[in-house]
C-alpha positions as CSV (number, residue, x, y, z in Angstrom):
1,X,-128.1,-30.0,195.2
2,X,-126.3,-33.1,196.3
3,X,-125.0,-35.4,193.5
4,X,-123.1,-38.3,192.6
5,X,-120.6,-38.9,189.7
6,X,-120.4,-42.3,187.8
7,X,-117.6,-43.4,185.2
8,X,-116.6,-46.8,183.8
9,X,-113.6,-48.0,181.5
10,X,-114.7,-51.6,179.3
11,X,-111.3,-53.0,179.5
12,X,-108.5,-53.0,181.9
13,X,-106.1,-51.9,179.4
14,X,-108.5,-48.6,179.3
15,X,-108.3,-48.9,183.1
16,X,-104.4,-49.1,182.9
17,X,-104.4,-45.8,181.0
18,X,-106.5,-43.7,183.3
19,X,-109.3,-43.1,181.4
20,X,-111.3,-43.7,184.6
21,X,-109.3,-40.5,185.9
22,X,-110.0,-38.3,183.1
23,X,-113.8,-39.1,183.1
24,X,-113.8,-38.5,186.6
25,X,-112.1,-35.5,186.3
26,X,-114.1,-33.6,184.2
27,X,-117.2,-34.7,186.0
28,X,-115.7,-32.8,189.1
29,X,-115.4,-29.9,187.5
30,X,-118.7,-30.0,185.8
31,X,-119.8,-30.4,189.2
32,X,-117.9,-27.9,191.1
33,X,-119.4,-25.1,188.2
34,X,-122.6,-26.4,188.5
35,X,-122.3,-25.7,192.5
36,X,-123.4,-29.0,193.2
37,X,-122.3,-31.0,196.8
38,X,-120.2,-34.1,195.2
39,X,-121.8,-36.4,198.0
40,X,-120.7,-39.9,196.1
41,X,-118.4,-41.1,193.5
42,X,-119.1,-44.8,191.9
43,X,-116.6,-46.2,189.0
44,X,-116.7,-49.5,187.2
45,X,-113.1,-50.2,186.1
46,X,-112.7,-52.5,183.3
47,X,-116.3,-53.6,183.1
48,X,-118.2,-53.6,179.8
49,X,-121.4,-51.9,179.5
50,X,-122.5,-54.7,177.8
51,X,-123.8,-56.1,180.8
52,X,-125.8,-54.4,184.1
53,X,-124.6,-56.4,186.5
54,X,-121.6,-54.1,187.6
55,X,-120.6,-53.3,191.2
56,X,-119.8,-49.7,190.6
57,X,-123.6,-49.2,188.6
58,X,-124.6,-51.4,191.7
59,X,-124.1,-49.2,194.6
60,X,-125.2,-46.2,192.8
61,X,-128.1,-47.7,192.9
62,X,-128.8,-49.0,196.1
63,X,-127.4,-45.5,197.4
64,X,-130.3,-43.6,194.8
65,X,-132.9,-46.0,196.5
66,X,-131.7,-44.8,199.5
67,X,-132.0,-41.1,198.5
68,X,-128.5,-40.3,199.2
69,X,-128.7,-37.7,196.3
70,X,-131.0,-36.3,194.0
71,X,-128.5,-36.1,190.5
72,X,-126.1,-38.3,188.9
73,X,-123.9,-37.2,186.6
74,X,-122.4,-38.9,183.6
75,X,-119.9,-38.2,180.5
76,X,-122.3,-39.7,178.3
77,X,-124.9,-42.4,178.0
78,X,-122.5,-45.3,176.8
79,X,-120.5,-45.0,180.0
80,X,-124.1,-45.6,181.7
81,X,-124.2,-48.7,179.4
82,X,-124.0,-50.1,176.0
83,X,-127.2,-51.8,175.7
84,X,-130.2,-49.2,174.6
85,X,-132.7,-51.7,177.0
86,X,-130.1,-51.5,179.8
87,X,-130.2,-47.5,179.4
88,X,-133.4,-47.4,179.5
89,X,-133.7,-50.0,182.4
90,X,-131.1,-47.6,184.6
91,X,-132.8,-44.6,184.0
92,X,-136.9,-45.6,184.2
93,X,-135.3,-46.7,187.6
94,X,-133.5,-43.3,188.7
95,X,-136.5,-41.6,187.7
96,X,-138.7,-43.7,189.5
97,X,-136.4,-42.8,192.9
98,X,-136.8,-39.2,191.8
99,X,-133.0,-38.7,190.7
100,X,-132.4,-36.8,187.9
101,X,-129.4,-38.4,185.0
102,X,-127.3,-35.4,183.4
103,X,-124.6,-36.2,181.0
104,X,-121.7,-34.2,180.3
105,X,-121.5,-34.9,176.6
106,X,-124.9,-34.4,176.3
107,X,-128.1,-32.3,176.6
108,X,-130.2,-33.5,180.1
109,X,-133.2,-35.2,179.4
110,X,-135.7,-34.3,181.4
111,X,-139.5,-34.5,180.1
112,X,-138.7,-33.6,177.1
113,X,-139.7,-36.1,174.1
114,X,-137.1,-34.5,171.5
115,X,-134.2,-35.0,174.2
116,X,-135.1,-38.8,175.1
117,X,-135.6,-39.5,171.2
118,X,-131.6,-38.0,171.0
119,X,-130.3,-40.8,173.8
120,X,-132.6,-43.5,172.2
121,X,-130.5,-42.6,169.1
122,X,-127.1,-42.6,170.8
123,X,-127.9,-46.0,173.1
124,X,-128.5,-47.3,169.5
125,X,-125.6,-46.2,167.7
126,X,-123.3,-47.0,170.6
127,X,-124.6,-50.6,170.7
128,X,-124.1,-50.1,166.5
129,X,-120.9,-49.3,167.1
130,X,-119.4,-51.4,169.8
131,X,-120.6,-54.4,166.8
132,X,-118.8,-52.9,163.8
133,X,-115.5,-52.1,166.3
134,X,-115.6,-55.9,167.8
135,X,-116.3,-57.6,164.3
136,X,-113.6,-55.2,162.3
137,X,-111.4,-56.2,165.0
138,X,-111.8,-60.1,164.7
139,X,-111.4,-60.0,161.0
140,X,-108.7,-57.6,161.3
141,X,-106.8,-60.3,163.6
142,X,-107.9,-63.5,161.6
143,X,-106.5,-61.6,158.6
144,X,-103.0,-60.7,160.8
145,X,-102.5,-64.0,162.2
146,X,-102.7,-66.1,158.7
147,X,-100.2,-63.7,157.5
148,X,-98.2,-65.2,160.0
149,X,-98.5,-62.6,162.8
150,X,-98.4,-63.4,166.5
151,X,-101.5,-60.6,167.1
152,X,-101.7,-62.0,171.1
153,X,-99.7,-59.5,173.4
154,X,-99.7,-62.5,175.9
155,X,-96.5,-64.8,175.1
156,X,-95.9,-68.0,176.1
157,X,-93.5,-69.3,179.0
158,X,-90.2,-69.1,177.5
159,X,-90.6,-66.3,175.0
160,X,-90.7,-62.2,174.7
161,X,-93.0,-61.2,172.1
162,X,-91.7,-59.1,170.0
163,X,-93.7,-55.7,168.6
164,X,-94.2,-54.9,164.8
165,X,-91.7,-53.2,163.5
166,X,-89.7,-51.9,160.3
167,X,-87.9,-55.4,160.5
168,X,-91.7,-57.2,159.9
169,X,-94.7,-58.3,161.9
170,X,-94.9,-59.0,165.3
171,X,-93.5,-62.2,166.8
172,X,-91.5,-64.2,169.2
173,X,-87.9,-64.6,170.1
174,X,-86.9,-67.2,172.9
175,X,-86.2,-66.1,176.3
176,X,-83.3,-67.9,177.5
177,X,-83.4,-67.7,181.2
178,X,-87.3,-69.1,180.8
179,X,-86.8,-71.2,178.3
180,X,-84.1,-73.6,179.8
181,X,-86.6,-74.0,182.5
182,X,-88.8,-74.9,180.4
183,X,-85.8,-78.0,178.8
184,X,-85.5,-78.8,182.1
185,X,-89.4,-79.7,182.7
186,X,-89.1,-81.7,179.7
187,X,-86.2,-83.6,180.7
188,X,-87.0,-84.4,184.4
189,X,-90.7,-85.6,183.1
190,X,-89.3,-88.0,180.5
191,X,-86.2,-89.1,181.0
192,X,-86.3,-88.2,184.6
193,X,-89.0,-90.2,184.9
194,X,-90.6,-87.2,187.1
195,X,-93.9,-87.0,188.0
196,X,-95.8,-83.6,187.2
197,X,-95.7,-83.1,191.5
198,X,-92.3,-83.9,191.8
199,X,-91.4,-81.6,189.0
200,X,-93.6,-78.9,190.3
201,X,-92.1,-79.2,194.2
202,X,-88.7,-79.5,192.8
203,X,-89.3,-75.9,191.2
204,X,-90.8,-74.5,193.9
205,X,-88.1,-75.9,196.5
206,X,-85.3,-73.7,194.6
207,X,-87.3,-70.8,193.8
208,X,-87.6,-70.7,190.3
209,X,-89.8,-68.0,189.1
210,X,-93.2,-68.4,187.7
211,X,-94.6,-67.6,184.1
212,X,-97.3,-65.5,186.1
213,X,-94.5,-64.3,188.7
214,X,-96.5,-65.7,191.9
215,X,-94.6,-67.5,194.5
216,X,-95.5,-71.3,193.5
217,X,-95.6,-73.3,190.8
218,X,-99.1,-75.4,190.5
219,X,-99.6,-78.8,188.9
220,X,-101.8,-77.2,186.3
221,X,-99.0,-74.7,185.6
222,X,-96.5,-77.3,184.5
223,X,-99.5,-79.1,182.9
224,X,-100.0,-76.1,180.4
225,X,-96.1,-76.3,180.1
226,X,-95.6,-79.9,179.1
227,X,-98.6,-79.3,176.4
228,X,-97.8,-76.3,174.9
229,X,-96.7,-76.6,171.2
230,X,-95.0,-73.5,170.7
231,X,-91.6,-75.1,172.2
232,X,-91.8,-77.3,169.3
233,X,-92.8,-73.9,166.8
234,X,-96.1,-73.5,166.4
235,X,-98.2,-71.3,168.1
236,X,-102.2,-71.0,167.9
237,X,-104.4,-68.1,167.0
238,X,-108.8,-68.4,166.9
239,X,-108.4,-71.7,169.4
240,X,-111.7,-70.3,171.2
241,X,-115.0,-68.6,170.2
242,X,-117.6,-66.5,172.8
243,X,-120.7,-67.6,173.9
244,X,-123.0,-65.4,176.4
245,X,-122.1,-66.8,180.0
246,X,-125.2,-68.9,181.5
247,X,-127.7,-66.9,183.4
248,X,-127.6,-67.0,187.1
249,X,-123.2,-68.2,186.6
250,X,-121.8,-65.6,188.4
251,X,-119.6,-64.8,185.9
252,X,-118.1,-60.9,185.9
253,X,-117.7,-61.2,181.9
254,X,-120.8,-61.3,179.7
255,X,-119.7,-64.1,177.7
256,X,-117.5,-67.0,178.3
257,X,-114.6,-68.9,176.0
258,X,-115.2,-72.0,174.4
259,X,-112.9,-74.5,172.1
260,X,-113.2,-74.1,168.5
261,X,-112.3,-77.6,166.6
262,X,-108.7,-77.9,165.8
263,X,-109.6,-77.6,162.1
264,X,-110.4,-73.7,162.7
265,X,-106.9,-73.1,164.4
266,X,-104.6,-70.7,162.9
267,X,-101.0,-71.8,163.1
268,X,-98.1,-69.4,163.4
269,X,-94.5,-70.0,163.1
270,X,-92.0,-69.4,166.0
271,X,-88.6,-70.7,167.0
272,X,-88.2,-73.7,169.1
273,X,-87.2,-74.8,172.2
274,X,-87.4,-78.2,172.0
275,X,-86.9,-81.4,169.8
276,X,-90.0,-82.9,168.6
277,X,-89.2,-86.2,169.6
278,X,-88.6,-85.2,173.7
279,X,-92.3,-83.0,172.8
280,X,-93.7,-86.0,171.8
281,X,-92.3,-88.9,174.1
282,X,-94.1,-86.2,177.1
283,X,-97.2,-86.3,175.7
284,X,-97.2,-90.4,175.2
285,X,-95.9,-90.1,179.0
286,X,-99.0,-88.2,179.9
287,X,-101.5,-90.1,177.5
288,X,-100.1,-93.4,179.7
289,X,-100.0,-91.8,182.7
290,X,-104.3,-90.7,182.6
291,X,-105.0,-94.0,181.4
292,X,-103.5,-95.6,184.1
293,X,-104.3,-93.6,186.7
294,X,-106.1,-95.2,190.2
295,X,-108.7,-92.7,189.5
296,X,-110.0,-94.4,186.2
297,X,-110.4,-97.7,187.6
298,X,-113.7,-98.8,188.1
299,X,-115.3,-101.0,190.9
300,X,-113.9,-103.7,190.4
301,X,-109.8,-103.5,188.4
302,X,-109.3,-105.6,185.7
303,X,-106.0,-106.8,186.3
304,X,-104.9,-107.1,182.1
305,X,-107.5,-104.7,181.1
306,X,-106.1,-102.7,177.8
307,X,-103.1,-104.8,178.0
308,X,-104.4,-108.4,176.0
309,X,-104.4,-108.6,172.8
310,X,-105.6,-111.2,170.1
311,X,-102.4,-112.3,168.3
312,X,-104.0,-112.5,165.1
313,X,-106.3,-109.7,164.6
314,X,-104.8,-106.9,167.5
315,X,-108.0,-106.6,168.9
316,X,-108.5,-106.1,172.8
317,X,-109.9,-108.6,174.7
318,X,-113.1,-107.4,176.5
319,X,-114.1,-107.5,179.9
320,X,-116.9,-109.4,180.8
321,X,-118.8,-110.5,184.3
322,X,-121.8,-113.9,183.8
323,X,-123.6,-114.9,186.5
324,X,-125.2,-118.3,186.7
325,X,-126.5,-120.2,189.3
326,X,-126.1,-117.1,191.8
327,X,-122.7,-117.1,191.5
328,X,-120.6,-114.2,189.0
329,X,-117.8,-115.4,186.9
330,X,-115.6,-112.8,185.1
331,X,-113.9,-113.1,181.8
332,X,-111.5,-111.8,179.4
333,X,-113.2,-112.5,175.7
């Protein structure tokens, strides 16, 4: 019988750790002592079954459609997905191009009633329990990070981050080499007076390495640099929620990242790098630099627009265009 294998990892740290390999592996041998011709081999690395849309689960597909093979073989019916309805979905349509679904952790299904009952039941328990892992997770963090735990493995620009250990929770240190780069953006934006390009080309003409390690600096790099409050010590934990991404986005992740209000944000402690004062005299330098910008000026640029004042009350004068008489008069009121 000619067959196909298929195995997918949910997250690349999974992915990272080969547990694509050791699915595929004992697929293979359930194969080879089947006697089975191993004809295809389709993976999904890092993709969560929470979603159908997979490349990987794709091709198998197409190639089943095709009649490239008459079995597929599985480790078990949450590596086919987490969904019960996208199980379901996947398999009506297997059996529909007359290709049989055998799992290695479990019984085949076949016609019998007792057998399809049993992967109803484990579609939705794994669905059960991919919600009681995520949620004990997220409470789990919350709970870390108001204890003042830095519970992200990703550290900012200018800092190593620093494993739990017997000395206490986890946390950052300052990174010398990155963060003087990092005193050196803030110097040549503010008292440089520095644009955010001419910082950026300035790095990038000498080479100085990346937080990501690519070859170039980008404007939005040293944007996320010159806004970042952990260099004045305070890093943010629960900044963004999930929501399902919009149908028909294109989006490889079921759900997409959205800003929570400030109010929700855990703060956690850290060293700093910089002075307040230079933190804040960058952002006033930004703040005036959007509001000035060509960009925001509308049709027609009002010369003392934001810049008048009423001498008694502080109020800005208003911009105002009458016509009369066909022709248009413009004011400052």
């Amino acid at each position: 019988m000619r067959v196909a294998i298929y195995a997918r990892v949910s997250s690349e740290s999974q992915e990272a750790r080969g547990t694509i390999g050791s699915q595929l592996e004992v697929l293979r041998a359930r194969v080879a002592a089947e006697g089975h011709e191993l004809v295809g081999e389709f993976c999904d690395d890092g993709w969560s079954g929470a979603r159908i849309d997979r490349p990987g689960l794709d091709a198998l597909r197409d190639q089943a459609e095709a009649g490239c093979f008459e079995a597929v073989w599985c480790l078990s019916p949450d590596r086919l997905a987490r969904a019960y309805v996208y199980q379901v979905l996947v398999l009506d349509e297997l059996e529909r191009f007359d290709v049989r679904v055998v799992f290695a952790n479990a019984p085949a299904i076949g016609d019998d009633p007792q057998l399809r009952l049993l992967t109803q039941i484990q579609g939705a328990f794994a669905e059960y329990e991919k919600a009681v892992i995520a949620e004990r997770n997220r409470r789990g963090r919350l709970f870390r990070s108001r204890a003042g735990e830095v519970v992200s493995w990703k550290a900012p620009y200018g800092y190593r981050r620093v494993p739990r250990d017997a000395s206490g929770p986890a946390r950052l240190e300052v990174f010398e080499p990155e963060a003087e780069v990092v005193r050196r953006i803030y110097d040549d934006y503010v008292n440089g007076g520095c644009s955010v390009r001419q910082v950026m080309r300035a790095l990038n003409a000498e080479q100085v390495p990346t937080p990501t390690g690519k070859a170039e600096w980008w404007h939005s790099t040293v944007c996320r640099v010159l806004s970042n409050e952990a260099y004045i010590g305070r890093v943010y934990f629960n900044q963004t929620r999930s929501v399902p991404s919009a149908p028909g986005s294109g989006r490889r992740l079921a759900t997409a990242q959205r800003k929570r209000p400030r109010e929700e944000w855990i703060a956690v402690a850290c060293p700093p790098v910089l002075d307040e004062a230079l933190f804040e005299a960058a952002q006033k330098v930004s703040r005036d630099n959007s509001r000035w910008s060509p960009r925001h000026l509308q049709e027609e640029a009002w010369l003392l627009r934001g810049l008048v004042r009423c001498g008694t009350c502080g109020t800005s004068v208003n911009c105002q265009k009458m016509e009369k008489a066909g022709k248009v008069h413009h004011y400052y009121w």
